[in-house]
Residue, then its C-alpha position, 0 to 999 in steps of 0.5 A: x716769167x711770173x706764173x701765178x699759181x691760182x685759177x682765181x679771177x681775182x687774183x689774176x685782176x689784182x696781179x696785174x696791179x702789179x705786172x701785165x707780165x705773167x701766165x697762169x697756171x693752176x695748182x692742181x694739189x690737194x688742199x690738205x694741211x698737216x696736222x701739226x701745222x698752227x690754225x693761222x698758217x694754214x693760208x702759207x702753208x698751202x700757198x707753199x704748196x701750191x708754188x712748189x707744185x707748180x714750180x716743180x711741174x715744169x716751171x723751175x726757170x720761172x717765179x711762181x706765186x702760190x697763194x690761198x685765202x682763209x677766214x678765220x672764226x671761232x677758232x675754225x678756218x672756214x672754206x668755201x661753202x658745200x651747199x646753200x646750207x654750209x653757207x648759210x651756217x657760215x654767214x651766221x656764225x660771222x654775223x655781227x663778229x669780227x673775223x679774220x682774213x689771212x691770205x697766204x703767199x710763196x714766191x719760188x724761184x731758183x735762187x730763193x723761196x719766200x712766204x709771208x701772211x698777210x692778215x686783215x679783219x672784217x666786221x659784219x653788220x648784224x644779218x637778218x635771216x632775210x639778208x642772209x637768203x637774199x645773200x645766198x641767192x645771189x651766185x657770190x657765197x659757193x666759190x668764195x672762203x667763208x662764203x662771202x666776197x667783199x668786192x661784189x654784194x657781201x661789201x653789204x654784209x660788211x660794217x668796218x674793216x682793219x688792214x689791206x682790202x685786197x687782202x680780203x678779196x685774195x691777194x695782198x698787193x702792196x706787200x707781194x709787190x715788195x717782196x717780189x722786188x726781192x726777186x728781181 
């Protein structure tokens, strides 16, 4: 059995692209990185640590797909927003830029363990404020890395992207597919 190791509608949308065969299962861990960890790896290294989590929490006869989603800019990986205000402060800071989205996948099973990134990147219109109230005003920003989700209205807030789209919404699904044929 697959168990994906994400709460996320929309990875659970994306997997099944992929297979209707898998149960969720929601890693309850702290996302925490350690210190020595690069920037641009902190996407792989808590997909890790979410799989083994839920791997190791009564699912070891089991593959488990651990995943997490960054944008990445000014050298900073940004989350998802506190407040409307945190929100507002990331918007601007991608405004008219160029960022990156790294998504981060493990897939553990009892014979192997393998993690991979896939990164895309994602240009913004330069926003006005009003574009940016009328943003935050919609539900989108407060659940989504970087406050923004490219499959609802923030698709308005983007001039061009480079890479996989469904890497951006957070999953990469050409590439997991490949790498679970690995498992089977």
């Amino acid at each position: 059995m697959i168990i994906l190791a994400s709460n996320s509608p929309r990875r659970k949308e994306l997997l099944r692209l992929i297979t209707d065969d898998f149960r969720v299962e929601p890693a309850q861990v702290e996302e925490t990185v350690e210190s020595d960890i690069p920037l641009f790896e902190y996407p792989k290294y808590l997909a890790r640590k979410k799989a083994n989590h839920v791997f190791q929490d009564g699912h070891s006869n089991d593959i488990v797909i651990g995943c997490d989603t960054g944008v990445f800019a000014d050298n900073m990986m940004l989350g998802k927003p506190k407040d409307s205000d945190d929100a507002r402060r990331m918007l601007k800071m991608l405004s008219g830029k160029i960022h990156k989205v790294i998504t981060g996948c493990c897939i553990i099973s009892k014979k192997k363990e393998v993690a991979f990134s896939q990164i895309s990147e994602v240009e913004f219109y330069p926003l006005t404020n009003s574009e940016i109230e009328n943003y935050i005003n919609t539900s989108e920003p407060y659940d989504k890395a970087g406050s923004y989700g490219i499959q609802g209205k923030g698709a308005l807030l983007v001039k061009q992207i480079c890479g996989d789209y469904f890497n951006i919404v957070g999953l990469p699904v050409a590439l997991l597919n490949r790498r679970l044929q690995e498992f089977c």
